[in-house]
C-alpha positions as CSV (number, residue, x, y, z in Angstrom):
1,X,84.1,74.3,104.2
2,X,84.8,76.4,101.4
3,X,84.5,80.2,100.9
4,X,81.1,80.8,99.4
5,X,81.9,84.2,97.3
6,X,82.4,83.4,93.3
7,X,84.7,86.0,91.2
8,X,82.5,88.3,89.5
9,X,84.1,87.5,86.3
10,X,84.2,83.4,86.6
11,X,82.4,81.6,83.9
12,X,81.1,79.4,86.6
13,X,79.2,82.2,88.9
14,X,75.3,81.2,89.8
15,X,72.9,83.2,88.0
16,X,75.2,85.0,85.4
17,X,73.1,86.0,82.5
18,X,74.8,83.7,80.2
19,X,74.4,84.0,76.9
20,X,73.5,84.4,73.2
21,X,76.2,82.2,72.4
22,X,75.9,79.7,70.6
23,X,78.1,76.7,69.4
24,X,79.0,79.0,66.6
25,X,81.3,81.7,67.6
26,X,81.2,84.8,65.2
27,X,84.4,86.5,63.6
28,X,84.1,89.8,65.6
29,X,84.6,87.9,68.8
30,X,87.9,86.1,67.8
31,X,89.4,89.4,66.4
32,X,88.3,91.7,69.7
33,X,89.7,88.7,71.8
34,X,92.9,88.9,69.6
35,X,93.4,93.1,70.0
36,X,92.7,92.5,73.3
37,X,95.3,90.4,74.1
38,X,98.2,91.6,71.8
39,X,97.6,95.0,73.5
40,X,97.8,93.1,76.9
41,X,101.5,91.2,76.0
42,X,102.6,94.2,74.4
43,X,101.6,96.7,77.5
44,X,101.6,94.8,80.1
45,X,102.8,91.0,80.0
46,X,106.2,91.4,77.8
47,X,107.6,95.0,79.5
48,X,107.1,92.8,83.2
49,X,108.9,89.9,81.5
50,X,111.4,91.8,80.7
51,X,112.2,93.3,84.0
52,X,112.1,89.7,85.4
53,X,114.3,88.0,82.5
54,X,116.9,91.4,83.2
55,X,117.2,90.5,86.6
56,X,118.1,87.1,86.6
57,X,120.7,87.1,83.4
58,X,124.2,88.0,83.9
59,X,126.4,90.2,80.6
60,X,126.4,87.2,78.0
61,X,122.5,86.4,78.6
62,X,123.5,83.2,81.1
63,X,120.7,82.7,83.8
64,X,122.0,83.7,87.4
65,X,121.2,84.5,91.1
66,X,123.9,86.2,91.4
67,X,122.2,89.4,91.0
68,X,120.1,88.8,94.1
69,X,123.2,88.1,96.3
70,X,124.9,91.1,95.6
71,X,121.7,93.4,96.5
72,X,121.4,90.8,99.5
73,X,125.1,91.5,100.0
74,X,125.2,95.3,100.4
75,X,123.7,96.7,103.3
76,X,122.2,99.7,102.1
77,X,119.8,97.6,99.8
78,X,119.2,95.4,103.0
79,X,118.1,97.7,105.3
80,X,115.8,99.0,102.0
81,X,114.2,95.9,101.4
82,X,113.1,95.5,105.9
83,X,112.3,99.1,105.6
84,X,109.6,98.7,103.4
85,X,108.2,95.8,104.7
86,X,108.1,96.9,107.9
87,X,106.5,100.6,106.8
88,X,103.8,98.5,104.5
89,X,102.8,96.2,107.9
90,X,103.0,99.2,110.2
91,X,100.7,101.3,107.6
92,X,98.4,98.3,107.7
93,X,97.9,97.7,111.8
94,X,97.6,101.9,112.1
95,X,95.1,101.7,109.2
96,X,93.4,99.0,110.5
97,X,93.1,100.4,114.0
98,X,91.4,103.3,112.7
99,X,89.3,101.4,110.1
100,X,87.6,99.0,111.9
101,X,86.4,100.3,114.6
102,X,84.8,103.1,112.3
103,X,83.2,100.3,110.0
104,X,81.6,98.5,113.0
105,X,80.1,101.5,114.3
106,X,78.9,102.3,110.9
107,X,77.3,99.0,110.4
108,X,75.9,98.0,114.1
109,X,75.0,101.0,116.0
110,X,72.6,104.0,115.2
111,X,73.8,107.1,116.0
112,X,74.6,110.8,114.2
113,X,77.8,110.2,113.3
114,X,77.0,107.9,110.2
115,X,77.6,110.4,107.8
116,X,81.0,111.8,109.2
117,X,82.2,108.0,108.5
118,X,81.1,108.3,105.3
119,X,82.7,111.2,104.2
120,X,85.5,109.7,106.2
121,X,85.9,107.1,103.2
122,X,85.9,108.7,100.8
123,X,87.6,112.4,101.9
124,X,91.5,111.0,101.9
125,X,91.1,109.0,98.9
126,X,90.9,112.4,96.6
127,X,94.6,113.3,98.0
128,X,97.6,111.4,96.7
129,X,99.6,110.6,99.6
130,X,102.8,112.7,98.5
131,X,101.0,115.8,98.0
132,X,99.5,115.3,101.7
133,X,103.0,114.5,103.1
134,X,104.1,118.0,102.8
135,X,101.0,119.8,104.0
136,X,101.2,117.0,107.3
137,X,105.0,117.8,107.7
138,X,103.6,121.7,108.6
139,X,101.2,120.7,110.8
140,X,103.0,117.6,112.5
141,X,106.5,118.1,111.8
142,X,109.0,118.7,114.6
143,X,108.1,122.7,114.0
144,X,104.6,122.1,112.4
145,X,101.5,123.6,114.5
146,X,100.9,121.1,116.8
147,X,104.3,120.7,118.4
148,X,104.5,124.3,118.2
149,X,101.4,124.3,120.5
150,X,102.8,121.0,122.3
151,X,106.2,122.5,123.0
152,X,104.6,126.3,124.6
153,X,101.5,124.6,126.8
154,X,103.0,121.5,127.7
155,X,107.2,121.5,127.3
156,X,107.5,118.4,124.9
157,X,107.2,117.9,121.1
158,X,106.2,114.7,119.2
159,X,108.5,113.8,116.5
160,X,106.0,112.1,114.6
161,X,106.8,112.9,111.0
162,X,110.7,111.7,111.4
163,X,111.7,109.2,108.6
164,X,109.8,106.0,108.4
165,X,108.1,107.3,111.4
166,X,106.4,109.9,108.8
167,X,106.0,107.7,105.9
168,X,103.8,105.3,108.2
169,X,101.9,107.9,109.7
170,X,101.1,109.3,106.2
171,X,100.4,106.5,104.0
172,X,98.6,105.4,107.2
173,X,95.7,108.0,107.2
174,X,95.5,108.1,103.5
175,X,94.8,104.7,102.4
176,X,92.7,103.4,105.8
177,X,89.4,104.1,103.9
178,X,90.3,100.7,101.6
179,X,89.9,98.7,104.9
180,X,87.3,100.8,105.5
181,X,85.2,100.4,102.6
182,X,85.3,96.7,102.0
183,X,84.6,96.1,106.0
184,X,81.7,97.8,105.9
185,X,80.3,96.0,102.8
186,X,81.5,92.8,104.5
187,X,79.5,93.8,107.7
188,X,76.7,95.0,106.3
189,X,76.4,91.3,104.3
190,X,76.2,89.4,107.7
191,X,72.8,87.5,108.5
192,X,71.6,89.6,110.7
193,X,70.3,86.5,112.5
194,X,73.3,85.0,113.2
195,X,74.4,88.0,115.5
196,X,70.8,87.6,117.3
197,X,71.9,83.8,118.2
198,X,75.1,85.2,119.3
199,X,73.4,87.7,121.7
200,X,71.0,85.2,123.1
201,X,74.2,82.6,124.1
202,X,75.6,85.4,125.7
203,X,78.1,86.9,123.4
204,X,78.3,91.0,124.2
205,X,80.6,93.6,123.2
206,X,84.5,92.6,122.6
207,X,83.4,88.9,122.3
208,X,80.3,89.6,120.3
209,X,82.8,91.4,117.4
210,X,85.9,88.8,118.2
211,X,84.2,85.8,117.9
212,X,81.1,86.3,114.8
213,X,81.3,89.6,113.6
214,X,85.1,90.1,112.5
215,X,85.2,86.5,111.5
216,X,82.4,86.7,108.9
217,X,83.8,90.3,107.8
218,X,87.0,88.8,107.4
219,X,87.0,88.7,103.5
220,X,86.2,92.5,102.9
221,X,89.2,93.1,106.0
222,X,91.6,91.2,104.0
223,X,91.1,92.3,100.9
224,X,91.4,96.0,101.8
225,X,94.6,95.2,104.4
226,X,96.2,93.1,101.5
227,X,95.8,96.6,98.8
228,X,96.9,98.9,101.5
229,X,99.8,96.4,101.9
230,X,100.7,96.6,98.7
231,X,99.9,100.2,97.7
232,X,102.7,101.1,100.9
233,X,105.1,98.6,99.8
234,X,105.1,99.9,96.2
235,X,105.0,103.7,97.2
236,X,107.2,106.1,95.5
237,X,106.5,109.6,95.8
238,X,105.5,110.0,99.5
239,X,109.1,109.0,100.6
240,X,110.7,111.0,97.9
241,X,108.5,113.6,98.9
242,X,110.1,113.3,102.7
243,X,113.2,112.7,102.0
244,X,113.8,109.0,103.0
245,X,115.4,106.9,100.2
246,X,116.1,104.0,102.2
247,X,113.1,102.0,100.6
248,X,112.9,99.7,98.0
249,X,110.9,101.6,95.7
250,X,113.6,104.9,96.1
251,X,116.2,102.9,95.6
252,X,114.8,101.5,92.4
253,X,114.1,104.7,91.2
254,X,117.7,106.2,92.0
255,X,119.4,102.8,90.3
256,X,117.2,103.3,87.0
257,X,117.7,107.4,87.0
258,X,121.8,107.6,88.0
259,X,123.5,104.2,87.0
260,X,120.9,103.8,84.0
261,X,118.4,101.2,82.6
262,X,121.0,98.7,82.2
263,X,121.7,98.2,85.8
264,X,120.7,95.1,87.7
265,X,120.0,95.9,90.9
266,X,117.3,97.9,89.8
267,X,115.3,94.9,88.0
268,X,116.4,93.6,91.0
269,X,114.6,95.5,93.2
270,X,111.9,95.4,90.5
271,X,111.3,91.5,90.6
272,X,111.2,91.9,94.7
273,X,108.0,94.8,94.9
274,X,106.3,92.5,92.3
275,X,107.0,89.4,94.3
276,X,106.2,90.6,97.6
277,X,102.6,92.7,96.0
278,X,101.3,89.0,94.5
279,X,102.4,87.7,98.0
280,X,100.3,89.9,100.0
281,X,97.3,89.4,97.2
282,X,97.9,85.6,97.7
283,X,98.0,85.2,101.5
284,X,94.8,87.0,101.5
285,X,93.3,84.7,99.4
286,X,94.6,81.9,100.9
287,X,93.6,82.4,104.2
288,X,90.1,82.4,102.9
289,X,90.6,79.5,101.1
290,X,88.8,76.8,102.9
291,X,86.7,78.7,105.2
292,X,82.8,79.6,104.8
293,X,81.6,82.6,105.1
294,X,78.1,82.1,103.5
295,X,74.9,83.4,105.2
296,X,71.4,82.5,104.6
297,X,70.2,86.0,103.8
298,X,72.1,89.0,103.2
299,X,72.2,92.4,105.3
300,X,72.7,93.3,108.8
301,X,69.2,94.7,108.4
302,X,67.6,92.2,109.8
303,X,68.9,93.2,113.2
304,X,67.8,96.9,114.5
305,X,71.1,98.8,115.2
306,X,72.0,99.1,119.1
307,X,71.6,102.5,120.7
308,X,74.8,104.1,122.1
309,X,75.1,104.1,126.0
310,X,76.5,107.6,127.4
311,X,79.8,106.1,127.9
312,X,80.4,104.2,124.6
313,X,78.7,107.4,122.8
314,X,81.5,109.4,124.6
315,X,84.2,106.7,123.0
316,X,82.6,106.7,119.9
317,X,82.3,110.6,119.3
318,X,85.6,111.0,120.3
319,X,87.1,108.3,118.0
320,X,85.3,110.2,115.2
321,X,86.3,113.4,116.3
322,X,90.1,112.8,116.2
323,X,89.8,110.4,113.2
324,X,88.2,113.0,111.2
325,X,90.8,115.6,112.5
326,X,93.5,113.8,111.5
327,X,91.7,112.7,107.7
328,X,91.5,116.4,107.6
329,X,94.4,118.0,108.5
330,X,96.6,117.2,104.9
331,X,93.6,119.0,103.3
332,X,93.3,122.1,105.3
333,X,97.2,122.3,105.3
334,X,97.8,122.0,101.4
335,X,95.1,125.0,101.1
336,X,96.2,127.1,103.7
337,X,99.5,126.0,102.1
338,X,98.3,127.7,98.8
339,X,96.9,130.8,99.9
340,X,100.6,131.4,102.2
341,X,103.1,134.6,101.7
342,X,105.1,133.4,104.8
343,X,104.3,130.0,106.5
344,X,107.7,129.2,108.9
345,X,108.1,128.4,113.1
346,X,104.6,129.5,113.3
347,X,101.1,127.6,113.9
348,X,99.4,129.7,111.0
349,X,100.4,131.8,107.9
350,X,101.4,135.0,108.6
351,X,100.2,136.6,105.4
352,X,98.3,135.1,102.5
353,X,98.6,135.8,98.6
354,X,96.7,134.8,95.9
355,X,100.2,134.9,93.7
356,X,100.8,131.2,94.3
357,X,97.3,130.5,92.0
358,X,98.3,133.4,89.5
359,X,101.9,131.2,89.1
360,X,99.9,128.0,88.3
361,X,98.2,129.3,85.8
362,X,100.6,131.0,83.8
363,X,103.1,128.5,84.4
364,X,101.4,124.9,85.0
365,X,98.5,125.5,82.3
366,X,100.2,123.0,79.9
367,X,100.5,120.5,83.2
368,X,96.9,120.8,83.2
369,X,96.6,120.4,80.1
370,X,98.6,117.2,79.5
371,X,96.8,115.5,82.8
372,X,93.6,116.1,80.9
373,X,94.4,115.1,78.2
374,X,96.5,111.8,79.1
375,X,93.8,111.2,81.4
376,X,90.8,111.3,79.7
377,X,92.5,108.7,77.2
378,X,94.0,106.8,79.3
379,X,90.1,106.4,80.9
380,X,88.6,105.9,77.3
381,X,90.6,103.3,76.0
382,X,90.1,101.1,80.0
383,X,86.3,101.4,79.5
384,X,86.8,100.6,76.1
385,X,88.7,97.5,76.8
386,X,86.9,96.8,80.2
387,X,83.7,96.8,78.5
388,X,84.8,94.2,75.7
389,X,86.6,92.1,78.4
390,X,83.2,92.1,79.8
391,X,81.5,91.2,76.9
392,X,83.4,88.4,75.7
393,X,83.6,86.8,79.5
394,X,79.8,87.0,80.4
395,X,78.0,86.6,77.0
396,X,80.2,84.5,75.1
397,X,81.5,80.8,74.8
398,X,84.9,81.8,73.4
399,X,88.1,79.7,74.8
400,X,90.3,81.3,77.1
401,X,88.1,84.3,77.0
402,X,88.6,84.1,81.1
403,X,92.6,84.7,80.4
404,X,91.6,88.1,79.5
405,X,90.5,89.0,83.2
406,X,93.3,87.2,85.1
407,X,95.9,89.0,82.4
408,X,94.2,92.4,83.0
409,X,93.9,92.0,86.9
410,X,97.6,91.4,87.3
411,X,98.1,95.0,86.6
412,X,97.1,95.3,90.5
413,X,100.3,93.9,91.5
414,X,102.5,95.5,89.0
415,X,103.6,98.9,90.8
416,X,104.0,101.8,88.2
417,X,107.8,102.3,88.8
418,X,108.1,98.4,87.6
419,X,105.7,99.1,84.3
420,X,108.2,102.4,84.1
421,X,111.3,100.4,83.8
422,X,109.8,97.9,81.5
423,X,108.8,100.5,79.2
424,X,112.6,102.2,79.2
425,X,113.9,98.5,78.7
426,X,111.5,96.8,75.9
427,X,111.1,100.0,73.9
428,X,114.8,101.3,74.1
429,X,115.8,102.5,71.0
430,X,112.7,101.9,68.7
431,X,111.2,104.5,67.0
432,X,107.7,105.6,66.2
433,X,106.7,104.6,63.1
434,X,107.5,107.0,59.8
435,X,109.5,108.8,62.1
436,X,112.6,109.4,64.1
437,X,111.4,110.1,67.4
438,X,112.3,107.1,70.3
439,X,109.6,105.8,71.7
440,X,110.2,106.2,75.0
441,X,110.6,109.9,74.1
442,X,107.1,109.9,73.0
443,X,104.0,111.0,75.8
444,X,101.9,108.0,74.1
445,X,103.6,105.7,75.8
446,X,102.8,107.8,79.7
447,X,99.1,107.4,78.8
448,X,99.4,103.7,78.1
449,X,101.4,102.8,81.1
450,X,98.3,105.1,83.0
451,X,95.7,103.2,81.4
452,X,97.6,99.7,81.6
453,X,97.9,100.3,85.8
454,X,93.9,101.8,86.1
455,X,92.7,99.3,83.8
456,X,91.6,96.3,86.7
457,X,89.4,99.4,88.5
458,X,87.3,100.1,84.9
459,X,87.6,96.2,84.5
460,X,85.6,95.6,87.7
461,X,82.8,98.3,87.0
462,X,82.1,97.4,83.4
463,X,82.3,93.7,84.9
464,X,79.6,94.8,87.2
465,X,77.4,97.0,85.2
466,X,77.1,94.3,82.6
467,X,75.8,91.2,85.1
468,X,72.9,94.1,86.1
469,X,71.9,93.8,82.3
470,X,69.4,90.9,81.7
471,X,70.1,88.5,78.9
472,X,66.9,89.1,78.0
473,X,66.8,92.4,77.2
474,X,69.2,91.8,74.6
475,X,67.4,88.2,73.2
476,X,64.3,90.7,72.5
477,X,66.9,93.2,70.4
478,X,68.0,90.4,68.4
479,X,64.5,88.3,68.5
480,X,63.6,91.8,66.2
481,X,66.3,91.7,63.7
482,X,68.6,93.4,65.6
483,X,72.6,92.3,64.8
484,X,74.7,91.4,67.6
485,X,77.2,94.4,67.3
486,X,73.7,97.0,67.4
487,X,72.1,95.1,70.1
488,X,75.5,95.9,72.3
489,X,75.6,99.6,71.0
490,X,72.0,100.4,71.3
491,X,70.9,98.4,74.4
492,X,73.9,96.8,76.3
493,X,75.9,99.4,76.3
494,X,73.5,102.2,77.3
495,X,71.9,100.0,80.2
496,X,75.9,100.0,80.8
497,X,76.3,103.7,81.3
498,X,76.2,104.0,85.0
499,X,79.2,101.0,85.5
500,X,80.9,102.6,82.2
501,X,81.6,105.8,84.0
502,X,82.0,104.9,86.9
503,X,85.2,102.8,85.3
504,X,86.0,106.0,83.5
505,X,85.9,108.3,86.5
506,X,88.3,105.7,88.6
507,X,90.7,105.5,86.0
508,X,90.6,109.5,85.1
509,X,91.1,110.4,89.1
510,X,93.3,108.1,90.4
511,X,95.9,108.2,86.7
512,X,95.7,112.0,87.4
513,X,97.5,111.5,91.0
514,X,100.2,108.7,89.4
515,X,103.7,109.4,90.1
516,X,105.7,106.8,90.1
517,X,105.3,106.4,86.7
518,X,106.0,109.5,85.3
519,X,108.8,110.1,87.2
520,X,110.8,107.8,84.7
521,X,108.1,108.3,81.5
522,X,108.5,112.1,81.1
523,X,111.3,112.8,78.9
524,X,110.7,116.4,78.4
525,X,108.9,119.5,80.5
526,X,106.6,119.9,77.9
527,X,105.3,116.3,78.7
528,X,104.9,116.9,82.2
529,X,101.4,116.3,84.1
530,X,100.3,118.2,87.4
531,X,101.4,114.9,89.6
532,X,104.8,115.8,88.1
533,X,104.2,119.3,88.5
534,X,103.3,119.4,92.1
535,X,106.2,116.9,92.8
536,X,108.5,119.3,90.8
537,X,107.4,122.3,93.0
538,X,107.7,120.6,96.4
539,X,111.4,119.9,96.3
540,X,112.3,123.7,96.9
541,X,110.9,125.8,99.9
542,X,110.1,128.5,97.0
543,X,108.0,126.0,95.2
544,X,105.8,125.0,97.9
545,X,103.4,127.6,97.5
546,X,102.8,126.9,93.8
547,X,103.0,123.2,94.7
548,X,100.2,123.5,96.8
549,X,97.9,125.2,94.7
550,X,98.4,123.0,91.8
551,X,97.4,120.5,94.7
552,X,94.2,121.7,95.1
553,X,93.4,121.7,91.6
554,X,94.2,118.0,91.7
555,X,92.3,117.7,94.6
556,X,89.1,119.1,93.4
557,X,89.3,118.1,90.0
558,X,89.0,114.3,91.5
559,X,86.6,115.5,94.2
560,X,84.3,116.9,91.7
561,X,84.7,113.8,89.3
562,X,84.0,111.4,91.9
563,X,80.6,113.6,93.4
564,X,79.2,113.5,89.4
565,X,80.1,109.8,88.9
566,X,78.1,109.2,92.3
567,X,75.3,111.3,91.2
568,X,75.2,109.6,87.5
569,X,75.7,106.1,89.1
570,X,73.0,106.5,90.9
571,X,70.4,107.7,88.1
572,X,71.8,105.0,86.2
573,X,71.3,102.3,88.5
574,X,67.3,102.9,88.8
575,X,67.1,103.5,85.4
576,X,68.5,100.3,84.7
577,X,66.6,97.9,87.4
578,X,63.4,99.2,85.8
579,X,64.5,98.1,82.3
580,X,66.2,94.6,83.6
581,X,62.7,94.4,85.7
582,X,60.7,95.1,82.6
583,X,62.1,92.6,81.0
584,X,62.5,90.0,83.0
């Protein structure tokens, strides 16, 4: 059997609004198709073709392996390369043992504690892992709070923020909410039916959820284990940030920054995170590959949710309980981290100071600044080009129009370190045009690599906001004179708002958080953004207080995006149904 769900953006997907194309296809198409795509080989395609080409050529351009042996030859970059895989599969089992039990009591049992999950997927998402690794490493580390509470009630300590120990444990409790959120959209698409059957055969509890419910959720499971995989494997800044280099994507970094750009190893090192993020992306896919998953109606809806007994009430308040401790616990520490005079060897502050605030903004104001402003273009130009992607896909005939979406989704597997080095290597030594600044010197090019890495997440929402658009709206535009080009400014694209920014507020929050990326990019301190900044100031104990508080700016400047984009989204949404509905 096959696997019944259809790409969004395939040509082939059951009741697309297809489109106003005709045989003929107009001018404007061809040249938007042809921007499109020279911006994608010139962004994207070529710098990550570079990388590759560096790493397997030797001094006089010759193709070689020999490369790979030597990194496979030193142990250092050895024990790199099985530290990161095993951090990025031990970050996916902890996050998945949170996760799912979470989403299943979410989806198939009523109780109070619906909300809390909610929050619960959403709430560690608006904190980049590095920033919370610092705040954790107060509260967890070996003289953090708890084992400074441990160590005076009980007599024992739990090192639980040592080393790779730490790295898991972090990028553990901040990316769970991707398994999360795509298990519970997975669950709550099950046939409500086929769990009745189930219960009248016999199937309860553990056997009920091992043998129908997991199975027909395994799609959204995968695809949110195979995105935390690779988001752990490709991590830079939260082992930085802790002081463990012996990763892959450290060890890249350090190559790049002290030998230089011309070294191997670290194209190397490159070609391998690529390599092992299309891996993860294609097992997931291929274990789906041949399995059906279809149901005859959508929604567990059609099956009351169970009531909690006392006991699994007890388990399931408790699970929430220390889940939502835990999800909190980076948050409350950056802030209480902010507001700290003196925060050493003890379970709380002992003073607090608003000077750490005053310091940010007489000091990191151009940080802010240059994160708005890299941001907000970076966001602008990926709805732009998402919405045109969109266009050209669903409502036109044009060949190859479908390369566009597979060339703009493989920026998911392309870590930002990797784009980084691409960057340094395709535009070293060429200047900006009429003048003789480099390039690479230039804080252009740090916007474009943002909006080059966020451009898949606007891709997606513009993808979606435009298949909620009825063909016929736009027919009756055109059916009145209306030109192509003013049907898609004056009706398309407004019935697109709600999907257009919620592209622009995914790509705004999450480039405001990228790190791994800038760390190579930023050429000058005038250039720096707050990721940088925050980075920057956590290195030194003096720094941390600063650190922090540009932290929660970070942190509330993507909280607050991401509650308006909800808000909007939703307005949007009914707004549009009643004009698709109208006419339809």
């Amino acid at each position: 059997m096959t696997a019944s769900t259809v790409s969004p953006g395939s040509p082939a997907s059951p009741g697309t609004p297809r489109a106003l194309a005709g045989p003929r296809i107009g001018l404007g198409a061809w040249l938007a198709f042809g921007l499109i795509l020279a911006f994608l080989l010139l962004f994207l395609i070529v710098p990550v073709g570079t990388v590759i080409y560096t790493a397997f050529v030797n001094e006089t351009g010759a193709l070689t392996v020999g490369h790979f042996a030597n990194f496979f030859g030193q142990l250092v970059f050895r024990e790199s390369f099985f530290n990161s895989l095993g951090v990025a599969l031990a970050s996916t089992l902890f996050a998945s043992i949170i996760a799912v039990p979470l989403a299943y009591l979410t989806v198939r049992f009523e109780f109070r504690g619906a909300v809390l999950i909610q929050t619960l997927g959403v709430l560690p998402l608006i904190m980049p892992p590095f920033v919370g690794a610092v705040a954790l490493q107060l509260i967890f580390g070996r003289s953090g709070s708890v084992n400074l509470l441990l160590d005076d009630w009980l007599g024992f300590t739990i090192p639980i923020m040592d080393g790779l120990v730490g790295v898991t444990f972090v990028e553990s409790i901040h990316y769970f909410p991707f398994i999360l959120l795509n298990l519970v959209a997975a669950m709550r698409n099950i046939d409500g039916a086929m769990e009745e059957s189930a219960l009248n055969l016999g199937a309860r509890g553990w056997r009920l959820f091992r043998r129908v419910i997991f199975p027909l959720a395994m799609p959204g499971y995968l695809a949110g284990a195979a995105l935390v995989f690779v988001k752990v494997f490709d991590d830079l800044g939260t082992p930085l940030v802790m002081g463990v280099t012996n990763m892959l994507a450290p060890q890249a970094y350090l190559r790049i920054t002290s030998v230089g750009v011309d070294d191997p190893l670290g194209y190397v090192i490159s070609v391998i995170m690529i390599a092992f993020s299309i891996l993860a992306l294609w097992l997931a896919a291929r274990v789906m590959k041949g399995r059906d998953y279809a149901t005859l109606q959508k929604g567990g809806g059609a099956l009351q949710k169970r009531r909690l007994s006392a006991w699994e009430s007890v388990l399931a308040y408790g699970w929430i309980a220390l889940v939502l401790a835990v999800t909190l616990a980076p948050h409350v520490g950056i802030l209480l981290m902010s507001f700290a005079k003196v925060w050493s060897f003890s379970v709380l502050p002992d003073a607090y100071t608003l000077e750490h605030y005053a310091t940010v903004f007489s000091d990191a104001s151009g940080m802010i600044g240059n994160t708005l402003l890299y941001c907000v273009l970076a966001a602008g130009l990926d709805v732009v080009l998402g919405t045109a992607i969109a266009y050209l896909i669903l409502r036109t005939r044009l060949p190859a129009r479908q390369w566009l979406d597979w060339l703009a989704s493989a920026a998911l597997a392309i870590p930002g370190l990797v784009l980084a080095i691409g960057y340094l290597r395709l535009f070293k030594g060429v200047h900006v045009p009429f003048t003789d600044k480099l390039v690479i010197h230039s804080w252009v090019l740090i916007m474009l690599a943002y909006a080059v890495r966020r451009l898949p997440y606007a891709l997606r929402s513009c993808m979606a906001a435009l298949q909620q658009v009825h063909v016929s709206l736009e027919e009756a535009a055109q059916s009145l004179g209306a030109s192509r080009l003013s049907t898609i400014r004056r009706v398309v694209v407004p019935l697109m708002a709600g999907g257009i920014l919620a592209g622009f507020v995914t790509s705004f929050i999450t480039a405001a958080v990228e790190l791994s990326a800038t760390l190579l990019l930023v050429s000058t301190e005038s250039q720096a953004p707050m990721s940088l900044g925050i980075y920057l100031y956590m290195q030194s104990i003096a720094g941390r207080g600063p650190g922090a508080a540009l932290g929660v700016l970070a942190v509330v400047v993507v909280g607050l995006g991401t509650y308006f984009s909800h808000r909007f989204v939703e307005r949007s949404r009914v707004t549009t149904s009643t004009s698709t509905k109208a006419g339809a």
